[in-house]
C-alpha atoms as an extended CHARMM CRD file, in Angstrom:
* protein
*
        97  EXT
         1         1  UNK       CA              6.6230000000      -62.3010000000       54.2240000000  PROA      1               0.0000000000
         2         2  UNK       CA              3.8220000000      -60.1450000000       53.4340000000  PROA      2               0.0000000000
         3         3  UNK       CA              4.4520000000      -56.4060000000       52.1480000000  PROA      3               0.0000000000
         4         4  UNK       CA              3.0620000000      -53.6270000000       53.4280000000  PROA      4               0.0000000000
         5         5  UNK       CA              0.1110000000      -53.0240000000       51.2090000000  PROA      5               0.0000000000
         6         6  UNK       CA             -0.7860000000      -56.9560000000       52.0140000000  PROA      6               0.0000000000
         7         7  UNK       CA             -1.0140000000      -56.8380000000       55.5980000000  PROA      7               0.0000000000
         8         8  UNK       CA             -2.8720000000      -53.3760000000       55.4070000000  PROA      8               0.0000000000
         9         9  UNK       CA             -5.0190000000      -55.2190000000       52.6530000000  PROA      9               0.0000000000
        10        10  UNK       CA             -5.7350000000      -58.2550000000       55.0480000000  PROA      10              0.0000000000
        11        11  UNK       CA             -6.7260000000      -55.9210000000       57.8630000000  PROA      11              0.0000000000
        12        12  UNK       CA             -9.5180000000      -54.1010000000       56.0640000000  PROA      12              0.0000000000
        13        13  UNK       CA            -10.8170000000      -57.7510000000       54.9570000000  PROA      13              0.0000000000
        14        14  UNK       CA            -11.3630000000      -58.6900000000       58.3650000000  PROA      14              0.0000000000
        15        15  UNK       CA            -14.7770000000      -58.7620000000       60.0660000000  PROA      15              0.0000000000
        16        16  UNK       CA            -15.0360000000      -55.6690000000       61.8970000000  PROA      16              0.0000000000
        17        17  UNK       CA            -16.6060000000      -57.6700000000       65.3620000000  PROA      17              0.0000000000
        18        18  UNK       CA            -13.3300000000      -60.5250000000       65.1250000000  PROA      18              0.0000000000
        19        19  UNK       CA            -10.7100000000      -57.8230000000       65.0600000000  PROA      19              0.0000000000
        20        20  UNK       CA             -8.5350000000      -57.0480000000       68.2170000000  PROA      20              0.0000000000
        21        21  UNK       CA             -7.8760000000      -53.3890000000       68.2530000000  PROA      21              0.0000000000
        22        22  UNK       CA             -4.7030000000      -53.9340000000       69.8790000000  PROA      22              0.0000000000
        23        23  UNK       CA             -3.6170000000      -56.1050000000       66.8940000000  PROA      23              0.0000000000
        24        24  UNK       CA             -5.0830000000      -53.3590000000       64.9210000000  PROA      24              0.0000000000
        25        25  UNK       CA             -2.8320000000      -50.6430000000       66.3000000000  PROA      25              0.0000000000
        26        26  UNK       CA             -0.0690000000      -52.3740000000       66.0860000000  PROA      26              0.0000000000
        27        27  UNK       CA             -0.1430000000      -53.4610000000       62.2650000000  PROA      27              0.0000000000
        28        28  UNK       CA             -1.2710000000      -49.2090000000       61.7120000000  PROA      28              0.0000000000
        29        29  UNK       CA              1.7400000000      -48.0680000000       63.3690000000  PROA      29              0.0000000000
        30        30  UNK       CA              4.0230000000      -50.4900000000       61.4090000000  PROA      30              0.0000000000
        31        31  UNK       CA              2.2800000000      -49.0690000000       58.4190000000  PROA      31              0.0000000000
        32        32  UNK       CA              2.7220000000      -45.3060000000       59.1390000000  PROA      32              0.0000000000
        33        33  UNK       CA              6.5540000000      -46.4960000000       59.9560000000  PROA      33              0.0000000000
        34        34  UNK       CA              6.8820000000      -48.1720000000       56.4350000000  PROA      34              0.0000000000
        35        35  UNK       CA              5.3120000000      -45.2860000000       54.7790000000  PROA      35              0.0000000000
        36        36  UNK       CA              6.9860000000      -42.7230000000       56.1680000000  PROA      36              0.0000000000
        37        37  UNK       CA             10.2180000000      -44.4770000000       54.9700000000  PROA      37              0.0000000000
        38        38  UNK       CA              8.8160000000      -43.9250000000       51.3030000000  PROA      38              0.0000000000
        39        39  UNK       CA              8.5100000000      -39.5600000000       51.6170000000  PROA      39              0.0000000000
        40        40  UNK       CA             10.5970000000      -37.4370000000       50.1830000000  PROA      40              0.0000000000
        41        41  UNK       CA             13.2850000000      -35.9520000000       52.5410000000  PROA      41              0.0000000000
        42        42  UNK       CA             13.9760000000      -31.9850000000       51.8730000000  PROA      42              0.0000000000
        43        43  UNK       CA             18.2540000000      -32.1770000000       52.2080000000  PROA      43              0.0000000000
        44        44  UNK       CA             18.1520000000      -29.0300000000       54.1540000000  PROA      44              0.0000000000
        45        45  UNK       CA             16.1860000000      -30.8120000000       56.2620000000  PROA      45              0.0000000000
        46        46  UNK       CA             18.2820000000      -34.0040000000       56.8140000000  PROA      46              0.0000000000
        47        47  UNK       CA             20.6520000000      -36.0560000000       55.4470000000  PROA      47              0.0000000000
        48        48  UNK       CA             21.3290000000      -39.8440000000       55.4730000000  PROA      48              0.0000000000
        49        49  UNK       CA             22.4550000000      -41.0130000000       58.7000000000  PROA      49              0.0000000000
        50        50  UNK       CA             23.9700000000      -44.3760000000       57.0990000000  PROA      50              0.0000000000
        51        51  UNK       CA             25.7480000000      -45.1050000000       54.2190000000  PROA      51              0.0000000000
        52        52  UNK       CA             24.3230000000      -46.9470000000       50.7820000000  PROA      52              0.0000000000
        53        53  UNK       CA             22.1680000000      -45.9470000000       47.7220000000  PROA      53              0.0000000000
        54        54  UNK       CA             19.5820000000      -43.6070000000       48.0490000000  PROA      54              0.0000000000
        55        55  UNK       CA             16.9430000000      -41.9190000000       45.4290000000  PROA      55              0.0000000000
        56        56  UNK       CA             17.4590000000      -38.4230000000       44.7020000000  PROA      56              0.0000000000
        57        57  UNK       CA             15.5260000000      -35.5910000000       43.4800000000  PROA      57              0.0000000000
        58        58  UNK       CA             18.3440000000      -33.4480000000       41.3250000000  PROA      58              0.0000000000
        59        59  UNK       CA             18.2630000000      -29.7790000000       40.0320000000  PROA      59              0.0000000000
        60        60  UNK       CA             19.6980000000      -29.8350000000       36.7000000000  PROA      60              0.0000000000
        61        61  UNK       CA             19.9330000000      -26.0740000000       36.7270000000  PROA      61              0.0000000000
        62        62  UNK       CA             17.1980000000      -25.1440000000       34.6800000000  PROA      62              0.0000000000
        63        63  UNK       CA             14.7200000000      -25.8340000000       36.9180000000  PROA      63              0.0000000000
        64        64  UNK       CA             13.7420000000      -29.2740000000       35.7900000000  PROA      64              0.0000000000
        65        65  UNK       CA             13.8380000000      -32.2540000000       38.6610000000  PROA      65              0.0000000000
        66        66  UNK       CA             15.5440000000      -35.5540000000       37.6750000000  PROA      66              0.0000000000
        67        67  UNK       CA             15.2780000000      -38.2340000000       39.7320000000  PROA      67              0.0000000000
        68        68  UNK       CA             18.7220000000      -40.2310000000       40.1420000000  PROA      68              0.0000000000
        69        69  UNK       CA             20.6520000000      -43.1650000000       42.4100000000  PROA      69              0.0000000000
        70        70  UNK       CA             23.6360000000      -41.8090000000       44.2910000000  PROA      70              0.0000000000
        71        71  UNK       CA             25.4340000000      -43.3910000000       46.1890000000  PROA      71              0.0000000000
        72        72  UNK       CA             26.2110000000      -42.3410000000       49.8760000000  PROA      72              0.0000000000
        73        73  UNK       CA             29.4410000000      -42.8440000000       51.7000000000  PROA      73              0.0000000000
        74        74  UNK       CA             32.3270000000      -40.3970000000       53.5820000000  PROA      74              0.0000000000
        75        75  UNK       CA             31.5790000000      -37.3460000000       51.2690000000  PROA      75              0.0000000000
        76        76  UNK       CA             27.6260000000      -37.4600000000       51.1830000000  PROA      76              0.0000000000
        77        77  UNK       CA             27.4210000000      -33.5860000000       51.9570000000  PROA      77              0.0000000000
        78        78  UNK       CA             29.8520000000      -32.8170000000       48.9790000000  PROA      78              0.0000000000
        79        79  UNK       CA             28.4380000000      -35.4740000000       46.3540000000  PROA      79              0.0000000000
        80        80  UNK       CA             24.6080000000      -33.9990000000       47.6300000000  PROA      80              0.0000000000
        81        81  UNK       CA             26.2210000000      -29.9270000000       46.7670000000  PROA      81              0.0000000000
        82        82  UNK       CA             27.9430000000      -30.8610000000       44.1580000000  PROA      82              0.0000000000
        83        83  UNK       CA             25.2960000000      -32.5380000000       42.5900000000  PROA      83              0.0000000000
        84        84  UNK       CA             21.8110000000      -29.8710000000       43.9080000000  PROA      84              0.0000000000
        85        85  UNK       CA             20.1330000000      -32.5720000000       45.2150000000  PROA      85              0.0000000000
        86        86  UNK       CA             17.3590000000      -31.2760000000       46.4710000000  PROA      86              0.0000000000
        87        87  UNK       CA             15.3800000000      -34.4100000000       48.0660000000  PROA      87              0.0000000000
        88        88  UNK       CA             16.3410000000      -37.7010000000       48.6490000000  PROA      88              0.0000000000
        89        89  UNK       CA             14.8120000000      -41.1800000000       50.1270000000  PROA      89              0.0000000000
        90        90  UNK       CA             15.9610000000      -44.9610000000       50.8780000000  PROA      90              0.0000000000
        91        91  UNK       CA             15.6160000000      -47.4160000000       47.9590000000  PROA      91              0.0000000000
        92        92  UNK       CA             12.3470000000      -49.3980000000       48.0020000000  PROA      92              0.0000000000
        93        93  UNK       CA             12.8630000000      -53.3520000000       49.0930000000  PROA      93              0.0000000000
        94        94  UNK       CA             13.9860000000      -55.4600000000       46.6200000000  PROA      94              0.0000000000
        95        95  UNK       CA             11.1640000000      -57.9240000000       45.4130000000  PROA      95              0.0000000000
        96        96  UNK       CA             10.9010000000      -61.2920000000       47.4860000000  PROA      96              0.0000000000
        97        97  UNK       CA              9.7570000000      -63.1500000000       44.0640000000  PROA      97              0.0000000000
């Protein structure tokens, strides 16, 4: 299964007067999709709607961002105030190698 950068990749390598735009569209809009699952989320914004692991953007207080794991599950809200997140995202896929 290709990743996203490889089918985006293989679409700008094709000649221009072969390609089908429909075909074209398609494979864009599953690329804005997939990216958009890699932005930063503002938490006042929105939260999770599912439970696992997500990447978080912390406030340690002094005004310095960390970047941590946390895990969601019942108490997301409290571990996300307890903890200042700030932003969060889903993991990245695992590797297919």
């Amino acid at each position: 299964m290709m990743n996203i950068i490889e089918r985006i990749e293989n679409m700008l390598e094709m000649d221009v007067d072969k390609v089908n735009i429909r075909d074209a569209l398609e494979e864009l809009a599953y690329a804005v999709k997939e990216l958009k699952k890699r932005q930063w989320i503002p938490v006042d914004e929105k939260l999770p709607e599912k439970r696992g692991f997500y990447l978080v953007i912390v406030n340690d207080g002094l005004n310095n961002p960390v970047c941590e794991i946390i895990s969601y599950g019942n108490s997301l809200c409290n571990i996300f105030d307890y903890e200042k997140v700030i932003h969060w995202m889903p993991l990245p896929e695992l590797p297919h190698d």
